[in-house]
N, C-alpha and C positions, 0 to 999 in steps of 0.2 A: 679598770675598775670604775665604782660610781664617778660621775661626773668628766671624767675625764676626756673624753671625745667631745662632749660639749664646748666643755669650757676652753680649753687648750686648742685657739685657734688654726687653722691654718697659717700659711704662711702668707696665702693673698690677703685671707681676712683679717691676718697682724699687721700685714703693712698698711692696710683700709685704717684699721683702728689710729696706726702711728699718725697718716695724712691728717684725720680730720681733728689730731691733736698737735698737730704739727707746732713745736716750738711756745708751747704754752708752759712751759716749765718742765722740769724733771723730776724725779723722786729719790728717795733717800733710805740709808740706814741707822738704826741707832743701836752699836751695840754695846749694851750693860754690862756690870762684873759680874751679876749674878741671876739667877731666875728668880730671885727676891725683887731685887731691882730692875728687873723685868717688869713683872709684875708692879710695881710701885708705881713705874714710869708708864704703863698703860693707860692705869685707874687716871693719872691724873690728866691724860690725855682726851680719854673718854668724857671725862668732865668737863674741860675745857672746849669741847665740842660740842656738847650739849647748852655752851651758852652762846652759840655760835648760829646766825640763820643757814639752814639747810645749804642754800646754793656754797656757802664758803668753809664747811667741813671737810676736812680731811678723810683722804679714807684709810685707815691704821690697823694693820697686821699685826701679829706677835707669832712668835713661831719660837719653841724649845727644844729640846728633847733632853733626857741622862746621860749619856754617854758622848755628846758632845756639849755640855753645861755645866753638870750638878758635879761634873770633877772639874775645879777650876786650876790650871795649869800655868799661870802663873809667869803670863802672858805668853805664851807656844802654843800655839793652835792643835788643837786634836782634828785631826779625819772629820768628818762629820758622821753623825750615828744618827739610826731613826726610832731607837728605845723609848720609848714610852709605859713600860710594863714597870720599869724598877724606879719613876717617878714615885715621889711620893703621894698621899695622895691629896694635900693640900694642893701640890703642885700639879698633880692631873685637873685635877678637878677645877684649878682658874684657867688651863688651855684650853679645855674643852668646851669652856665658857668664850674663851675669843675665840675657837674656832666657829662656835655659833652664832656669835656677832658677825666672822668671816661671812658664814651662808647667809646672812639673813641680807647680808649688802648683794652676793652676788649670784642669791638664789640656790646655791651648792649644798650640799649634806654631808661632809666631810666629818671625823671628830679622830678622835687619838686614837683608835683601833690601827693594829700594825698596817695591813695595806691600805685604807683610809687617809693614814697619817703620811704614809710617802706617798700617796695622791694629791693631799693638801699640799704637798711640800711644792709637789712639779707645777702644781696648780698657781702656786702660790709664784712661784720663780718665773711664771708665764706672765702673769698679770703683772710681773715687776718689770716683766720685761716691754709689753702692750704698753707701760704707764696707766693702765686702769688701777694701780694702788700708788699712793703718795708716801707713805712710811711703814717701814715695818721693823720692830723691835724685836732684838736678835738677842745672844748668847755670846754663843761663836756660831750659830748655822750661820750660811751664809756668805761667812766672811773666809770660805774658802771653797775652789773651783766653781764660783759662782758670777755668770756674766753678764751685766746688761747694758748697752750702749746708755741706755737712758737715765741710768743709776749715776748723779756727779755729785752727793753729798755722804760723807760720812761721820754719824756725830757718835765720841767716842767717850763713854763714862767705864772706865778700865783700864788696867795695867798692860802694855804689849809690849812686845821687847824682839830682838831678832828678825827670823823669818817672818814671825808670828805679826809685826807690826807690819813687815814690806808687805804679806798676802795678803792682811785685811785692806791697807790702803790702796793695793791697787783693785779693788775692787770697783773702786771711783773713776780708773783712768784710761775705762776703753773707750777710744774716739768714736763722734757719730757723726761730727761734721762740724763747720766753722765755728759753730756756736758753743758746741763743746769739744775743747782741746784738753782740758786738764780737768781733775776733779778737786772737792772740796774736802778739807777734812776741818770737824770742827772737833777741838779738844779739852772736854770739863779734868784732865789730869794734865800735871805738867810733863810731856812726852818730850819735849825739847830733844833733851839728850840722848834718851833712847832712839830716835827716830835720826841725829846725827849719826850715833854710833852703828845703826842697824844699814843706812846709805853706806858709811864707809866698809862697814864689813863686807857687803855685798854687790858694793859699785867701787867707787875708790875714793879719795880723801876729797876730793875738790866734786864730791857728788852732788852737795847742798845746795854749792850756784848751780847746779844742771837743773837739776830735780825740783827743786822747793820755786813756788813764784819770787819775785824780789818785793822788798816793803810799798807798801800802799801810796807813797811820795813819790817814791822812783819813776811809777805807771802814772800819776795826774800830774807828777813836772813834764814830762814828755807829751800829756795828753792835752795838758793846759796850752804847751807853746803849740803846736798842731792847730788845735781850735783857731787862736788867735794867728797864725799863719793862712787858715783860710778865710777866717775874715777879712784878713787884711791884702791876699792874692784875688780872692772872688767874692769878692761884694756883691752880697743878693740885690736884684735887680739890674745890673751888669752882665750882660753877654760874655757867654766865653768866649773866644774868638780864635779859631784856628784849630788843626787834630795835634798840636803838641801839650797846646796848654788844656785843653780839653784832658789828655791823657794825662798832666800834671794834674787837676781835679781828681780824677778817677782815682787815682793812685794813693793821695794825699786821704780822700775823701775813707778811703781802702781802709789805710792806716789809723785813723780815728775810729772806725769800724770798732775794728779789733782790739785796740786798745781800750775802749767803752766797755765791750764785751768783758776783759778782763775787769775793768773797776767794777762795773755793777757786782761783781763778787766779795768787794768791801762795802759793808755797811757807813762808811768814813764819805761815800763817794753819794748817799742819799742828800739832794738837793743843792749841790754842789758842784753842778754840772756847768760848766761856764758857757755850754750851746746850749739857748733855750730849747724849748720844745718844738714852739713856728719855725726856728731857726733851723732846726733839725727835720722836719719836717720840709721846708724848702728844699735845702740843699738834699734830701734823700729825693723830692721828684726830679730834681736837677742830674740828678746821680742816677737813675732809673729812667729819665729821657735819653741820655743818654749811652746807656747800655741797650737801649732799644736802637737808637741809631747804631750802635756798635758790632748786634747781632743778633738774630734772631732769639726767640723766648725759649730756654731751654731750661729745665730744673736742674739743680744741682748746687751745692756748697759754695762752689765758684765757677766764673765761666771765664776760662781763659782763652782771651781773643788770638795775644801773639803775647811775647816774654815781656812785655811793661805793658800791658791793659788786661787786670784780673777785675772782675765783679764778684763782691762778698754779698752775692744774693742770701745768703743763709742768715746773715746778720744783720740784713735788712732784715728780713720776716722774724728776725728774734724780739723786735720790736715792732711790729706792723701793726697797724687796725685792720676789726675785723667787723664782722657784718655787723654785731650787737650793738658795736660802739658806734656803727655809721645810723643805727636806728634809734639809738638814743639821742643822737643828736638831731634826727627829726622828729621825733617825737618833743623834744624841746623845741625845733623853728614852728611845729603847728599848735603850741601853743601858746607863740609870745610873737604871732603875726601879728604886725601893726605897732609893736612896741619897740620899735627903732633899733632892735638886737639884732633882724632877721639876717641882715645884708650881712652878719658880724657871722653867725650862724653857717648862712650856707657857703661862706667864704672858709669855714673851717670844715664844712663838709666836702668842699673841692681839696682842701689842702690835705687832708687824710684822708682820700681817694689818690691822689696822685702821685703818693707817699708809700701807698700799699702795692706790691708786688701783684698780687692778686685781688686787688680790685680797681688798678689800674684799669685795665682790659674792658672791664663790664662800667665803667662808668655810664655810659648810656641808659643803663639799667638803672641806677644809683639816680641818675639828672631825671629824666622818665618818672621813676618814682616821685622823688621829691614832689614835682609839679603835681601830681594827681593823686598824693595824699591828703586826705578830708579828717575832718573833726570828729565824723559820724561814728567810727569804731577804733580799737588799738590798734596801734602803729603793727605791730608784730603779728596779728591778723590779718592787715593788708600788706603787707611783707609777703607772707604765707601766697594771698592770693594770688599778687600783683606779677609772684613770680611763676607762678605754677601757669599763670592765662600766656605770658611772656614766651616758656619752655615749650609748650604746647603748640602754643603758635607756629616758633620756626623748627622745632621738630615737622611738624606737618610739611611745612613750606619745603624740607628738604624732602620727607618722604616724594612729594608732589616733584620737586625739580630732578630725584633723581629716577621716580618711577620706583622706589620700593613699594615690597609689599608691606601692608601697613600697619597691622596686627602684629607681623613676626619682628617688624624695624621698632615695635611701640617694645616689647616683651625685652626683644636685644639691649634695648637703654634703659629698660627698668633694673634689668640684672647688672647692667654697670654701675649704675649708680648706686645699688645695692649693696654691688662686692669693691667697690670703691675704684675701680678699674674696666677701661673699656678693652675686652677682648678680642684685638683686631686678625690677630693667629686662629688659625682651625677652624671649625665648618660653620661655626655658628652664625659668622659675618657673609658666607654664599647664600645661607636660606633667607636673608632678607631680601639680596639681589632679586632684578627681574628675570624671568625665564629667557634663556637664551637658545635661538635654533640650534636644533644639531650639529645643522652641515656648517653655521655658521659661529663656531662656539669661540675659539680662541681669539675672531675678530673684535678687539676693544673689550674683550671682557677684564684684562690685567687691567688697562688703564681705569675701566668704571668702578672693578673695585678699587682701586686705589682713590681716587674722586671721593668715592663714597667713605671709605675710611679716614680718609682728611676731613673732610665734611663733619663725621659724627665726632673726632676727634675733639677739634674746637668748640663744639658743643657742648661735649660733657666737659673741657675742661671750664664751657663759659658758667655753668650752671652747679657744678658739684660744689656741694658745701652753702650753695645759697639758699637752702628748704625748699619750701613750695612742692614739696612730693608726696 
């Protein structure tokens, strides 16, 4: 039906979408007691958006139906329904209106008409699953047979009890990687008991220590003496010395990881961090020189060397800088050159470069820029340029070193970077190659493409996500 082939990406082009929001937060649910309080809770939402500049609005859903709502059941989850006909029509009539707030964000034409409305639905559960929506106010849709790795918050104004509490909450708790292991629930009713009693019914007595995290003390007494253990084993500016204590760092370094990961999820834990910021930024290039010494670049959650040397690359990048923040802060050293902050400046331009997972690698890029950034125009327009003359350049230089053709190897890298992925399987990677004789075809042809798909590899992985295209 309408929209639906559009919007409802592929699978390449959901994974594209996930990359280049890689670890910039997650999204959430809110479900209300009622399609009243539905409704209440939009308006004010809407509003509070509206006094908000553009770049940091949210972008907010609501989604209802009668037959899984307008019967409230008294905390049991009904099936989900896609009724819209026996709404009433106060209540059609405020959907129809968010669902045309929905289209107007994401261009769609959806509205409560019966297949329309389970278009919106899939539409909607696509986009929650992409992370192109940040919250969407529920009922009960939703909160049952509904999956998204990227979904770790659920804020809960209503009565649940039983089954009805275990399926809404675990809507929060499919794992996506290091960064998210557990979900959140935030609760405006006192659930306590209910949610004791719904574990034991359905786990067993001692479910609560499984299930539930432990108090906010527990995780920064542990997190606190950690910190203060590696300050006091690896004093920044101190050589490690040796692959034991090296692999004591790694391990240690591991463990503060994760346990950070978990506090940033109490609010108790804002500015209260006993590793500053430099501090943590050190020891993370410390921790990422290292993993380089350790093993090649490979993506993933973790990378495990042998059974004691894991790297929580995921939980580096959960905190990483990114391009924006490294051109803000040039855009600040060129215009307070001369005034004795510079040396302070690009000292903290090294130090988040060295820091970052992924812009480790292109620092050259980064040092380059800096030096031949001028006054004359915006930093983010010679960004734009700086990198686009840069791509171009050893693009060519490889077409030249390896002898592709050059029009069909330009087209091949535009479409990677396009679909977020370079295509190195199936034919499309032989029609850039050079023509090979007949009689002598199997001579060195494996190895050149392979040369060549190493080549473009490093490439796009050095350039995607820097613009310049």
């Amino acid at each position: 039906m309408t929209n639906v082939a559009d919007s409802v990406r592929s699978r390449r082009q959901a994974e594209a979408v996930r990359q280049q929001k890689r670890v910039r937060g997650f999204n959430a649910l809110f479900a209300t007691e009622s399609i009243e309080a539905a409704r209440i809770y939009y308006n004010h939402f809407q509003l509070q958006m509206q006094q908000l500049p553009p770049e940091k609005r949210l972008k907010i859903g609501l989604i209802f139906s009668y037959g899984a709502n307008e019967a409230e059941a008294d905390g049991i989850l009904d099936d989900e329904a896609f009724d819209t006909d026996s709404l009433t029509s106060d209540s059609r009539s405020f959907l129809e209106d968010a669902i045309q707030d929905y289209n107007d964000m994401f261009g769609t034409t959806y509205d409560t008409s019966a297949d329309r409305f389970q278009n919106y639905y899939k539409d909607l559960s696509q986009r929650m699953k992409n992370r192109e929506i940040d919250l969407v106010i529920v009922v009960n849709m939703f909160l049952t047979g509904f999956d998204a790795t990227t979904l770790n918050t659920l804020f809960v104004d209503k009565n649940l009890r039983a089954h009805g509490l275990i399926q809404a909450y675990s809507r929060t708790n499919r794992i996506l990687n290091s960064v998210k292991t557990y979900g959140n629930i935030v609760a405006f009713r006192h659930l306590e008991a209910e949610t004791n009693h719904a574990l034991e019914l359905f786990g067993n007595k001692d479910a609560k220590g499984v299930v539930l995290l432990k108090p906010y003390g527990d995780y920064y007494g542990d997190y606190a003496d950690k910190v203060t253990q590696l300050l006091t084993a690896f004093p920044l500016g101190a050589q490690i010395v040796g692959e034991q204590a090296q692999k004591d760092f790694i391990q240690l370094f591991g463990q503060i990881l994760r346990l950070r990961n978990i506090l940033t999820s109490f609010d108790e834990f804002a500015d209260n961090d006993p590793l500053t910021e430099r501090q943590r930024q050190d020891y993370t290039s410390i921790y990422l020189r290292l993993r380089d010494e350790f093993t090649r670049d490979r993506d993933g959650d973790k990378e495990r060397i042998n059974d004691d040397v894991v790297f929580e690359i995921e939980l580096v990048k959960q905190v990483e800088i990114n391009v924006d923040y490294i051109l803000m802060l040039v855009d600040k050293l060129r215009t307070e050159k001369g005034d004795g902050d510079d040396k302070e400046i690009r000292a903290e331009i090294s130090r988040s470069v060295d820091a970052s997972p992924s812009l480790r690698s292109k620092r050259d890029l980064v040092e380059d820029f800096v030096a031949s950034v001028s006054l004359d125009r915006g930093v983010d327009d010679q960004w734009e340029a700086f990198v686009a003359a840069r791509r171009d350049a050893e693009l060519t230089a490889i077409i030249d070193a390896e002898g592709l053709k050059p029009d069909e190897a330009r087209d091949f890298v535009d479409a990677a970077f396009r679909d977020g992925q370079l295509r190195a399987a199936g034919t499309e990677i032989t029609r850039i190659l050079p023509p090979t004789s007949r009689f002598n075809r199997a001579a060195g042809h494996g190895e050149k493409k392979k040369r060549v798909v190493e080549a473009l590899t490093t490439f796009f992985e050095r350039y995607f996500g820097l613009g310049g295209r």
